[in-house]
N, C-alpha and C positions, 0 to 999 in steps of 0.2 A: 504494500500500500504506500503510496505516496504519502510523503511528511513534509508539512507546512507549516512552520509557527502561526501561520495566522489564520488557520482555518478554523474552524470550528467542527464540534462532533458532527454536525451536521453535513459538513462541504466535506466532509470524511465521509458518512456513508455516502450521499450522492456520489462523489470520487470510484468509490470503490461500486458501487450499479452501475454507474455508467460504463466502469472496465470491464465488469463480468460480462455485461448486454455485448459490449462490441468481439470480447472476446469470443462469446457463442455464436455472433454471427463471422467469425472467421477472421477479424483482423489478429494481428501478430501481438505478442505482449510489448512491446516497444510502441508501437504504434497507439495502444488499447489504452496504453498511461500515457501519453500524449494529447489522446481527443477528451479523455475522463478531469485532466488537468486543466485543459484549454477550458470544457466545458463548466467545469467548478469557479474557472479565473474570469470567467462571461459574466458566469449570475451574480459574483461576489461585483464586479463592475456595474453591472445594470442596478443592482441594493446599491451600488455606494460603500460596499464595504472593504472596499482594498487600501492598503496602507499609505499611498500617495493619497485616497481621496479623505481618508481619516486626517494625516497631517493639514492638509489646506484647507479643510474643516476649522482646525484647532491655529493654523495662522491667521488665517480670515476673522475667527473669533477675538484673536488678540488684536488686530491692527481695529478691529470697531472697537473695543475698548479703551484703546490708545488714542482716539482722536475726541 
């Protein structure tokens, strides 16, 4: 299983369905933790929850309080 610090249990199991799914439909294990990873790193982006968009979150919030 792929390891992320910043995933949660949850981007863990999807991670891990989506590799099994591609795997039984015949992609290669290199390939199957590639599209599982991609697909984990889409919905954490579409939520907003990736660690670039967490930072700019937390600068944005300091430069409003700063002015």
């Amino acid at each position: 299983m792929a390891r992320n610090n910043h995933w949660d249990q949850d981007d863990q199991k999807q991670y891990q369905h989506v590799h099994d799914s591609e795997v039984d439909r015949g992609q290669d294990e290199r390939s199957a933790e590639r599209i599982a990873a991609a697909t984990v790193n889409k919905q954490r982006t579409r939520e907003g929850r990736t660690l670039r968009q967490e930072q700019e979150r937390r600068g944005q919030g300091q430069d409003a309080k700063a002015e």
